[in-house]
C-alpha positions, 0 to 999 in steps of 0.5 A: 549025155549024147557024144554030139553034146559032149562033143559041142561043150568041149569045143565051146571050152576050148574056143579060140579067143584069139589074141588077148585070150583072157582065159591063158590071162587069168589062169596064167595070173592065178598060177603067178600069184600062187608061185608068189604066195607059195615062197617059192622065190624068196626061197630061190634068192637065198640059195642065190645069195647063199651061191654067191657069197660061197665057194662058187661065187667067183665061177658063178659071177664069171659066167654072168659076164660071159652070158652078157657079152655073149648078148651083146654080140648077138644084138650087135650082129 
């Protein structure tokens, strides 16, 4: 194959379909779908809940109020 064709077929895969790219949608839903299927996060929010009822608990809860209020002063500039 000649360097001019392979030249033309990269550039017709990486076309710029602008916004509301369906090819970033649908390999962006298929990468969420199989982070799903895979148990990933079912095994994240049981370490999260195992982390909150444990030791840190108290540390971790004072820094989500931190962050919070730190959002709500960010909105309110």
């Amino acid at each position: 194959m000649s360097e001019a064709r392979k030249d033309d077929q990269k550039t017709d895969q990486m076309k710029n379909e602008g916004e509301g790219n369906r090819t970033a949608d649908r390999e962006y839903r298929e990468g969420v779908r199989r982070h799903v299927q895979s148990g990933a996060p079912e095994r994240a929010a049981a370490e999260a809940e195992q982390a909150l009822e444990g030791a840190e608990g108290e540390e971790l809860r004072q820094a989500e109020d931190k962050a919070k209020d730190k959002a709500k002063s960010r909105k309110a500039s």
